[in-house]
Backbone as JSON Lines, residues from 0, in Angstrom:
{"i":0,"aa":"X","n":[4.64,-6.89,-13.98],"ca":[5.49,-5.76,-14.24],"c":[5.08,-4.61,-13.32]}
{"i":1,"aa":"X","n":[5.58,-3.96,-12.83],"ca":[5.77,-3.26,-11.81],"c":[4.83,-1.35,-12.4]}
{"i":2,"aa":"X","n":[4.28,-0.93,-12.06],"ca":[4.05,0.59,-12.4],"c":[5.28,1.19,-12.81]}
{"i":3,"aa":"X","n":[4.67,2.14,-13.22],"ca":[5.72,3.55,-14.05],"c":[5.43,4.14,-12.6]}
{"i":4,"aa":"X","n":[6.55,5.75,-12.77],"ca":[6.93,6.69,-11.25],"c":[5.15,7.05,-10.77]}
{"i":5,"aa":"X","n":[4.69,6.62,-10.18],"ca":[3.95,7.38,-9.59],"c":[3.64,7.49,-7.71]}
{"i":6,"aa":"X","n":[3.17,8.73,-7.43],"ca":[3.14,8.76,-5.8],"c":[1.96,8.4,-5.15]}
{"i":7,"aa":"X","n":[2.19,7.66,-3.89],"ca":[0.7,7.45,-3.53],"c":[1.09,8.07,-2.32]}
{"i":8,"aa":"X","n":[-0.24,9.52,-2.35],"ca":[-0.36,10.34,-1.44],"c":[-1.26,10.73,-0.47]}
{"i":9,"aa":"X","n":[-1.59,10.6,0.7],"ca":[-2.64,10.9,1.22],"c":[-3.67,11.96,1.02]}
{"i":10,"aa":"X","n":[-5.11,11.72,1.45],"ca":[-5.81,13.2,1.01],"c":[-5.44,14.05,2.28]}
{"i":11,"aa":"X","n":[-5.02,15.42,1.64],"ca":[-4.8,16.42,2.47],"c":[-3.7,16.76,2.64]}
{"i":12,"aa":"X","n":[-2.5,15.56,2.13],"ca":[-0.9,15.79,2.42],"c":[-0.96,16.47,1.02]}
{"i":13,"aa":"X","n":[0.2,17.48,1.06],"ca":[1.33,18.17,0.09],"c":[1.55,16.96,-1.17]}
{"i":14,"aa":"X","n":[0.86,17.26,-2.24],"ca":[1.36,16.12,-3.3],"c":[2.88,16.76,-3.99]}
{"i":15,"aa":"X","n":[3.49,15.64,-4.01],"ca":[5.27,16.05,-4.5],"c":[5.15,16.44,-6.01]}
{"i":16,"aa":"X","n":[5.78,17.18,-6.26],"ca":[5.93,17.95,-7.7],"c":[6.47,16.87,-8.91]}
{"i":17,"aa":"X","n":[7.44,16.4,-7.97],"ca":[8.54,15.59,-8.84],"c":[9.37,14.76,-7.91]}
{"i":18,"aa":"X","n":[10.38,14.08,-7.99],"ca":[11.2,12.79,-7.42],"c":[10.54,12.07,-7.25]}
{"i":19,"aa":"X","n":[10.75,10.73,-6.55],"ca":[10.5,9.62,-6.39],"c":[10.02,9.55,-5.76]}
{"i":20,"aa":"X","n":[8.22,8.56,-6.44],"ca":[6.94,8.28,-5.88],"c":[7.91,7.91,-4.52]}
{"i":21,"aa":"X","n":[6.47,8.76,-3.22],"ca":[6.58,7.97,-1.47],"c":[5.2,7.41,-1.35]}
{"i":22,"aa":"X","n":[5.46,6.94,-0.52],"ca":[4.08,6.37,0.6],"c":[4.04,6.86,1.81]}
{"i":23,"aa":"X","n":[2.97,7.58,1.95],"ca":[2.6,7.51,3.42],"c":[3.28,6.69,4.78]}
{"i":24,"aa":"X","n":[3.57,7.63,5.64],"ca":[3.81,6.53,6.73],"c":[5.35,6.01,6.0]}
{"i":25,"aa":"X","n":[6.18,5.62,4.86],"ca":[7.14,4.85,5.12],"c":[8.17,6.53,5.49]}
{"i":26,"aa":"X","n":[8.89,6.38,6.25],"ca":[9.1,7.77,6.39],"c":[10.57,8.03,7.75]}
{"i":27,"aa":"X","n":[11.39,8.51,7.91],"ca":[12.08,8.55,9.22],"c":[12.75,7.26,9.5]}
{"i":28,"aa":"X","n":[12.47,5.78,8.38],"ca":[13.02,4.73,8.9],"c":[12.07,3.86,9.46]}
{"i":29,"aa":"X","n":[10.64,4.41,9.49],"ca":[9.59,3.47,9.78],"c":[8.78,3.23,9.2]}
{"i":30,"aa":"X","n":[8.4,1.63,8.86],"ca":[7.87,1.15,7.5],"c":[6.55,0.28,8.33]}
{"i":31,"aa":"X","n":[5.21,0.52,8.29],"ca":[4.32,-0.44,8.86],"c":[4.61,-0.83,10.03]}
{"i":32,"aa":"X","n":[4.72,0.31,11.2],"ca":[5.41,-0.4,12.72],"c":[6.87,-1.01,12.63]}
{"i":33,"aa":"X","n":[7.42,-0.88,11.65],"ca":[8.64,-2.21,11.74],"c":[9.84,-0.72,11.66]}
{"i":34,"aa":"X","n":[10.77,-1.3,12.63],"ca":[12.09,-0.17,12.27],"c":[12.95,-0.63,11.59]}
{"i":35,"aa":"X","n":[13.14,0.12,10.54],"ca":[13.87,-0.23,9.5],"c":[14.95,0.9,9.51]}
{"i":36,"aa":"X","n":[16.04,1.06,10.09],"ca":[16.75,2.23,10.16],"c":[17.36,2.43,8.33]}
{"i":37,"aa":"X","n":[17.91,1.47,7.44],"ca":[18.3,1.57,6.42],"c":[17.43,2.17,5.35]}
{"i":38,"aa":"X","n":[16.24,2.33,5.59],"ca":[15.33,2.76,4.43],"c":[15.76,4.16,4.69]}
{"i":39,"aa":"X","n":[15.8,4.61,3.14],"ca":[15.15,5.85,2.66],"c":[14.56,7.0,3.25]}
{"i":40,"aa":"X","n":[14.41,8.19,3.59],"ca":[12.81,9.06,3.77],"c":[11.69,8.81,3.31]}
{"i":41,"aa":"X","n":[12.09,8.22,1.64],"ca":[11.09,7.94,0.93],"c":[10.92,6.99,0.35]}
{"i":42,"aa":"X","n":[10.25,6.16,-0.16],"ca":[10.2,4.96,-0.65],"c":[9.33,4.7,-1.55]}
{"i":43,"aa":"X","n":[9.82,4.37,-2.96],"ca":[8.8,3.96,-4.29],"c":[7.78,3.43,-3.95]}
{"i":44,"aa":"X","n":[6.61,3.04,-4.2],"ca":[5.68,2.01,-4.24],"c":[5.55,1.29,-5.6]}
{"i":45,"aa":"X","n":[5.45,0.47,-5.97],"ca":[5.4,-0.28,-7.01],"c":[4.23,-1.06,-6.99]}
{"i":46,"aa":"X","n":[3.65,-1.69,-8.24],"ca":[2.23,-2.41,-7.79],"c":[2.04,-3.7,-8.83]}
{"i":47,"aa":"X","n":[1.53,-4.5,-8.87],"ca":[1.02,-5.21,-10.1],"c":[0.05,-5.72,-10.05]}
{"i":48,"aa":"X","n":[-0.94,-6.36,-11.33],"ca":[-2.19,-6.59,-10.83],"c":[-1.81,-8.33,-10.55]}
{"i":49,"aa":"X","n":[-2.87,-8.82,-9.7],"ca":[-2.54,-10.24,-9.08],"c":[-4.03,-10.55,-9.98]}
{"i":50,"aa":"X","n":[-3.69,-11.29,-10.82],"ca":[-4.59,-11.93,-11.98],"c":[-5.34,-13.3,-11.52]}
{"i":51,"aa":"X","n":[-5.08,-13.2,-10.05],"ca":[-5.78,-14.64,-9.41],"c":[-7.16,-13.83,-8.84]}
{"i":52,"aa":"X","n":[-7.58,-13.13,-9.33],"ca":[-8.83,-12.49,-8.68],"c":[-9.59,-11.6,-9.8]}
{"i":53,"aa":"X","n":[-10.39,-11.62,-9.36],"ca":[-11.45,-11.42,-10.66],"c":[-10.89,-9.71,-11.23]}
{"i":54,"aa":"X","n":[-11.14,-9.7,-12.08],"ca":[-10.44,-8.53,-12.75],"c":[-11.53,-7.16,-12.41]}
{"i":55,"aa":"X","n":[-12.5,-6.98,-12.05],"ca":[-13.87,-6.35,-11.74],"c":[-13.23,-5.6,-10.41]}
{"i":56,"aa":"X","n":[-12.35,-6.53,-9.8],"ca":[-12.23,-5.88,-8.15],"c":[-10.7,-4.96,-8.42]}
{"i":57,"aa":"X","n":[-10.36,-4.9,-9.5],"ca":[-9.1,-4.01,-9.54],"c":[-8.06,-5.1,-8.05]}
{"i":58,"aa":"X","n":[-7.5,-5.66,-8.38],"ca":[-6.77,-6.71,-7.57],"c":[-5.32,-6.56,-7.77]}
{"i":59,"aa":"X","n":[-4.83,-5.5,-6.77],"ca":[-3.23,-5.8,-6.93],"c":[-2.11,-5.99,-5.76]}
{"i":60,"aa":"X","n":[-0.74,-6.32,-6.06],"ca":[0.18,-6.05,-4.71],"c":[0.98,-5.1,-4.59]}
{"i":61,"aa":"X","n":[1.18,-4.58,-3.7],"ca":[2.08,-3.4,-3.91],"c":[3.29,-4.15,-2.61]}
{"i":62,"aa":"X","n":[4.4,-3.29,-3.1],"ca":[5.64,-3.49,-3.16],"c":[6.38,-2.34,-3.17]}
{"i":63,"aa":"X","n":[7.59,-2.49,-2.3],"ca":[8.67,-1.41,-2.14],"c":[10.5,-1.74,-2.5]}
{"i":64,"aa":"X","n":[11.29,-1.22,-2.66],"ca":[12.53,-1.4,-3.71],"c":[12.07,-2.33,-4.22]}
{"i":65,"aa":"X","n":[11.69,-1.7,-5.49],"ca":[11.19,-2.31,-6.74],"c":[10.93,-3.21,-6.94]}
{"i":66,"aa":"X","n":[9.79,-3.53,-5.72],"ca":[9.21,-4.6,-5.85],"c":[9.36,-6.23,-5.36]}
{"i":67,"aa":"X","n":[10.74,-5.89,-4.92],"ca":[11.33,-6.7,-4.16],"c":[10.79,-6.73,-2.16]}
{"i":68,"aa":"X","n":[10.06,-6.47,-1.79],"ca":[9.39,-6.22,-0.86],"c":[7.85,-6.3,-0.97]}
{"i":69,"aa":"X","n":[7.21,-6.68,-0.03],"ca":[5.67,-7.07,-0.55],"c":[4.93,-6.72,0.92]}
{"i":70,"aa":"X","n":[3.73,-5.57,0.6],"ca":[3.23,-5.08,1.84],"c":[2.13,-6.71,2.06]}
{"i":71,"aa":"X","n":[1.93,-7.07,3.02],"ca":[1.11,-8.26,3.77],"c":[0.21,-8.19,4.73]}
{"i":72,"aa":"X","n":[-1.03,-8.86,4.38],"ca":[-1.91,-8.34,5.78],"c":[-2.21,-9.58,6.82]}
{"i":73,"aa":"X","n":[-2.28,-9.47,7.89],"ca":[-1.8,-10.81,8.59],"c":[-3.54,-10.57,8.76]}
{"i":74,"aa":"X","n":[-3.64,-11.94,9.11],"ca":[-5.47,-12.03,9.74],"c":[-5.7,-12.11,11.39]}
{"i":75,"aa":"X","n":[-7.02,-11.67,11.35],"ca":[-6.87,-12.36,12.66],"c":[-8.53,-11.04,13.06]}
{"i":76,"aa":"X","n":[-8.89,-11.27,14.59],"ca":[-9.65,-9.94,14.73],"c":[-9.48,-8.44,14.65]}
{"i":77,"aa":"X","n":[-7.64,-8.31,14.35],"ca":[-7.54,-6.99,14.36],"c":[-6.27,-6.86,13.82]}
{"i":78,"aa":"X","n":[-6.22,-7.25,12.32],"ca":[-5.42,-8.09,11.02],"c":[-4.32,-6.77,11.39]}
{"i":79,"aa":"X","n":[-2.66,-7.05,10.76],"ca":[-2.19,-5.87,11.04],"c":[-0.8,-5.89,9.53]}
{"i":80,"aa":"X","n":[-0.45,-5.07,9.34],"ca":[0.17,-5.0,8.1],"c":[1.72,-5.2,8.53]}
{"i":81,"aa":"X","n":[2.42,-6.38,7.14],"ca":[3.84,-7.12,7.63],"c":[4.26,-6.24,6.19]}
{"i":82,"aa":"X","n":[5.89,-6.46,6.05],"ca":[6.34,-6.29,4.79],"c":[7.29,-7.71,4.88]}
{"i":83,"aa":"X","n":[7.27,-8.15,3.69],"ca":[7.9,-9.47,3.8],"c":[8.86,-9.39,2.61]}
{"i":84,"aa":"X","n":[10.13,-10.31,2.43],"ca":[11.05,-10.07,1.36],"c":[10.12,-11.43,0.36]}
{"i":85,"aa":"X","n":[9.43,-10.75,0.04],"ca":[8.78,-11.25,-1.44],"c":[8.54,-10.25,-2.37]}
{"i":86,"aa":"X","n":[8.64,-10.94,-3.61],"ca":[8.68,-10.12,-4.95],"c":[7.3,-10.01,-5.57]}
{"i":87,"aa":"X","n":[6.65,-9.04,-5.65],"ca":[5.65,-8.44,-6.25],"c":[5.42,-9.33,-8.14]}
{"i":88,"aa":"X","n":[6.58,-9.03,-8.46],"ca":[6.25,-10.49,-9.64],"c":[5.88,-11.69,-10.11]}
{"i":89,"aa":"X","n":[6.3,-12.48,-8.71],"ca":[6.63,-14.21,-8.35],"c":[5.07,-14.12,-8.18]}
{"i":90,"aa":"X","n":[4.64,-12.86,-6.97],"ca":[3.12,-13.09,-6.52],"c":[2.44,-13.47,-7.68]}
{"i":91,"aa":"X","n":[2.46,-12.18,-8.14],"ca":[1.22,-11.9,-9.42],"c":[1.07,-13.32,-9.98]}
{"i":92,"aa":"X","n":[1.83,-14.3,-10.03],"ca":[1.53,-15.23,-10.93],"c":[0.79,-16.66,-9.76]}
{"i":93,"aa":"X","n":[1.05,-16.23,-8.35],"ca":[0.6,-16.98,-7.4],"c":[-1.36,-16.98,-7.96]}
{"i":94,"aa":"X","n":[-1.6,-18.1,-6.5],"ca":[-2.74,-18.48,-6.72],"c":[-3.53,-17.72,-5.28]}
{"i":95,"aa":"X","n":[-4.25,-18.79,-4.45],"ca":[-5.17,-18.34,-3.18],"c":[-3.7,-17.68,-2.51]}
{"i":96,"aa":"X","n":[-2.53,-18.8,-2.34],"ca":[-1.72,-18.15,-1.19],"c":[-1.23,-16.61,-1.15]}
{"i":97,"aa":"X","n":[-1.51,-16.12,-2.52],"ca":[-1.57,-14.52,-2.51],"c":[-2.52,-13.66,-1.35]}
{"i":98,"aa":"X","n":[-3.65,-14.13,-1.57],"ca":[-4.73,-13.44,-0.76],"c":[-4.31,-12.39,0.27]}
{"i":99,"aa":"X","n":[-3.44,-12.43,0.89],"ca":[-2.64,-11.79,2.04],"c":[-1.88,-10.83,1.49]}
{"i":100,"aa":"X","n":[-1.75,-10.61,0.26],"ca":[-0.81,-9.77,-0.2],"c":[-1.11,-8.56,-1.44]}
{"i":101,"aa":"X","n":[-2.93,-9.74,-1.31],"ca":[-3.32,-8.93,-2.39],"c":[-4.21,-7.77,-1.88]}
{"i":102,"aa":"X","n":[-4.69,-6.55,-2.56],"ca":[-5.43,-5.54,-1.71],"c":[-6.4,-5.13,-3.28]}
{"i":103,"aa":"X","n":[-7.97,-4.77,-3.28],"ca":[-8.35,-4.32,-4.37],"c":[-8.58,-2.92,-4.07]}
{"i":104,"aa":"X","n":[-8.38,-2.26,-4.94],"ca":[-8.29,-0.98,-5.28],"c":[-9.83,-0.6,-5.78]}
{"i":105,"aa":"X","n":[-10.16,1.31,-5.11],"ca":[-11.32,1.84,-5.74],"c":[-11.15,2.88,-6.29]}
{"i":106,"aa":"X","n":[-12.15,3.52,-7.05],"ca":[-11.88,5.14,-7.6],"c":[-12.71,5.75,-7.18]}
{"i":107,"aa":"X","n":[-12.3,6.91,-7.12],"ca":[-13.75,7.72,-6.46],"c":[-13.04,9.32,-6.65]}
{"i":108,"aa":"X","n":[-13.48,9.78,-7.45],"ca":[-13.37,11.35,-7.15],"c":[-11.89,11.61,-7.08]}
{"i":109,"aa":"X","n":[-10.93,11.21,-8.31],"ca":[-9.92,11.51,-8.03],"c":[-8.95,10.88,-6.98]}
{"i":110,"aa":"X","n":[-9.39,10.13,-5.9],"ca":[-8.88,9.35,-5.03],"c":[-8.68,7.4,-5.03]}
{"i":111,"aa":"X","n":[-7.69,7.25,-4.36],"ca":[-7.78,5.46,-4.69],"c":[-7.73,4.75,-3.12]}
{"i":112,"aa":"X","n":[-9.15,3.87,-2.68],"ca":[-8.89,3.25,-1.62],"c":[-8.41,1.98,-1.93]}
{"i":113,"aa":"X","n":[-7.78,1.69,-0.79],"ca":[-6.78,-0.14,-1.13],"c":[-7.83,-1.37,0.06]}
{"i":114,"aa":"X","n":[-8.39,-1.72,-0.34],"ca":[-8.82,-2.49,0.64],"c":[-8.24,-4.14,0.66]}
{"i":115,"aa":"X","n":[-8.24,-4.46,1.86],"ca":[-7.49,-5.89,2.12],"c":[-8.39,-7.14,1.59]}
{"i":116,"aa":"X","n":[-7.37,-7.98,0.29],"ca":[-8.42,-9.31,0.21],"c":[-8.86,-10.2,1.57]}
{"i":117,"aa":"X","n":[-7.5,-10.14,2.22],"ca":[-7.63,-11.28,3.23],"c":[-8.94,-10.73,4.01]}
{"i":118,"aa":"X","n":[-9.08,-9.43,4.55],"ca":[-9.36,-9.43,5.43],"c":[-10.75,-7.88,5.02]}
{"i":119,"aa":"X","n":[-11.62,-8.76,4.12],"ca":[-12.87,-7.93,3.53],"c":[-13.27,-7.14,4.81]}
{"i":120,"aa":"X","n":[-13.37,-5.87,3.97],"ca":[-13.63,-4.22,5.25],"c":[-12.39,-3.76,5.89]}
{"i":121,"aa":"X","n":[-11.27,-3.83,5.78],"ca":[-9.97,-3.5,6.29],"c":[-9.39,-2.58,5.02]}
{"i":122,"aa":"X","n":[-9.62,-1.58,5.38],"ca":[-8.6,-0.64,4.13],"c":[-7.65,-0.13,4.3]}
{"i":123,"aa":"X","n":[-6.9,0.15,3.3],"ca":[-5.13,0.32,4.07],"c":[-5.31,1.7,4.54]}
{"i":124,"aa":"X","n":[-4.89,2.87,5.49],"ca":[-4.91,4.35,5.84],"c":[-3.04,4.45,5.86]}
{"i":125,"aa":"X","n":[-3.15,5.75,6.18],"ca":[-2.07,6.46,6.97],"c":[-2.93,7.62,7.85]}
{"i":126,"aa":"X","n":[-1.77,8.15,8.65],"ca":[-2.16,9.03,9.79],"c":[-2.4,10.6,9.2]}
{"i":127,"aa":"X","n":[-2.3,11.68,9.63],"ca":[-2.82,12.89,9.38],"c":[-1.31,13.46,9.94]}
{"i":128,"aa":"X","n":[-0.84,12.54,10.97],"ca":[0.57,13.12,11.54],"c":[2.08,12.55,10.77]}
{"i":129,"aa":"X","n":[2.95,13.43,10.83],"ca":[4.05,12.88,10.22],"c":[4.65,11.67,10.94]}
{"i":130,"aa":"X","n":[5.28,11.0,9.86],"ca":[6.03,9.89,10.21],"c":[5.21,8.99,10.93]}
{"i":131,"aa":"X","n":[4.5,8.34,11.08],"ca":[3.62,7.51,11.44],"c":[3.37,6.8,10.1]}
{"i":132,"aa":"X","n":[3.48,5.23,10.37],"ca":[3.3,3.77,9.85],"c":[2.25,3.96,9.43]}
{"i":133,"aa":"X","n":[1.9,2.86,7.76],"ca":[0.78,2.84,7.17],"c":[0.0,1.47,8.27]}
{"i":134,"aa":"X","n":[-1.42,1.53,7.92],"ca":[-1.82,0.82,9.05],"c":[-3.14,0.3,8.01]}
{"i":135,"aa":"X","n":[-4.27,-0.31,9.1],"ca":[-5.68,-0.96,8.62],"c":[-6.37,-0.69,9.33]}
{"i":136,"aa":"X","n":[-8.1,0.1,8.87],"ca":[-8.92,0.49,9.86],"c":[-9.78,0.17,8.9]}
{"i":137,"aa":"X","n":[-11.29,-0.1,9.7],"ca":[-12.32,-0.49,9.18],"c":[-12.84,1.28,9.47]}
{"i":138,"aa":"X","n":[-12.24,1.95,10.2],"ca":[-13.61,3.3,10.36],"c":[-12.47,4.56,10.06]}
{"i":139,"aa":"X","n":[-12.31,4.96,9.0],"ca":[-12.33,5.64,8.42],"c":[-12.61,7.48,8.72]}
{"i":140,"aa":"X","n":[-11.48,8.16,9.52],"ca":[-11.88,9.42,9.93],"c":[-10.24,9.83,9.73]}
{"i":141,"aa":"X","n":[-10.54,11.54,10.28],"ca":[-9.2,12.39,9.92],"c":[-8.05,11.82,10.42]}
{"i":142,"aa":"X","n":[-8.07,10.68,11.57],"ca":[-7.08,9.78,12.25],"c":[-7.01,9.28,11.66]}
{"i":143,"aa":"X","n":[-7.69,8.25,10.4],"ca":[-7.31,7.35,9.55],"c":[-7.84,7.45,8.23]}
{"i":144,"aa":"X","n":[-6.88,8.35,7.5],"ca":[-7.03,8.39,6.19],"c":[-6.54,7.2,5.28]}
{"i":145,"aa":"X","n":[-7.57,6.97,4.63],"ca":[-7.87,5.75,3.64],"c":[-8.4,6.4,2.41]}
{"i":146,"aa":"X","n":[-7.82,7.91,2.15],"ca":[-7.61,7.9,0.3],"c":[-6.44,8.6,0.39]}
{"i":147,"aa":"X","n":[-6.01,8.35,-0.98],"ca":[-4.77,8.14,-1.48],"c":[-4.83,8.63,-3.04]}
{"i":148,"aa":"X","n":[-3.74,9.25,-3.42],"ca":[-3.68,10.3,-4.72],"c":[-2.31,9.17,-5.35]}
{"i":149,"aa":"X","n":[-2.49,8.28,-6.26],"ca":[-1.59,7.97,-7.53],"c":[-1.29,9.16,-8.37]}
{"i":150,"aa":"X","n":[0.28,9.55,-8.35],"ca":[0.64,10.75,-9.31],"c":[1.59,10.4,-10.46]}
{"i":151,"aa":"X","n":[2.0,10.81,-11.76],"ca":[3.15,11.05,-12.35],"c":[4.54,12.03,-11.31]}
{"i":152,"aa":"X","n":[5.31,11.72,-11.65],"ca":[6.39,12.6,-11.35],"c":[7.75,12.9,-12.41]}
């Protein structure tokens, strides 16, 4: 089952008062490098937990129109983030072939990092600049912010 409204916001960006949770980076029509002219400005995030992984690591997928979209991390030496027309539901009930889709979540001080199963030390960021694609960096600076504010709206 998918989250209730909430926004996932970068640290340092303007958190939204109210409307409909965005994400970082999906923004102008560009979603993870990919041009998507039909999207939104803004775009829900949706999440669920993927119960094929130990419950300790906070293990979930996130997903965009409601979930019907599934953010993906491809592997490799310099893994890079897909969105694929898969459903955030169907996953959750998947097994290993999730791994790619799944990301565990941390807390810290008010903030939530997403880090990649597939690809242990890869955490999801966005940029510091507008409209710029969510991405994966292992190093972590004002170019690549990797916390993130879950809100009500």
């Amino acid at each position: 089952m998918a989250s209730g409204p909430e926004a996932l916001t970068p640290q340092g960006h303007q958190r939204q008062q109210c409307g409909p949770p965005v994400a970082p980076g999906v923004q102008g029509g560009s979603v993870l490098g990919l041009t998507l002219p039909h999207f939104l400005p803004t775009e829900k995030i949706c999440w669920v937990p993927n119960r094929s992984f130990e419950r300790e690591k906070f293990p979930i997928i996130l997903g965009i129109q409601d979930g019907r979209r599934s953010l993906a991390c491809g592997t490799g030496a310099l893994p890079a983030l897909q969105l694929e027309d898969v459903n955030i539901t169907e996953l959750s009930r998947g097994g290993e072939e999730t791994t790619r889709f799944t990301f565990f979540r941390s807390y810290k001080d008010g903030m939530w990092r997403f880090e990649s199963a597939a690809n242990p030390g890869w955490l999801l960021c966005t940029s510091a600049q507008s409209n710029e694609p969510l991405g994966l960096t292992t190093s972590p600076d004002a170019a690549h912010i990797v916390d993130f504010y879950f809100q009500l709206c």
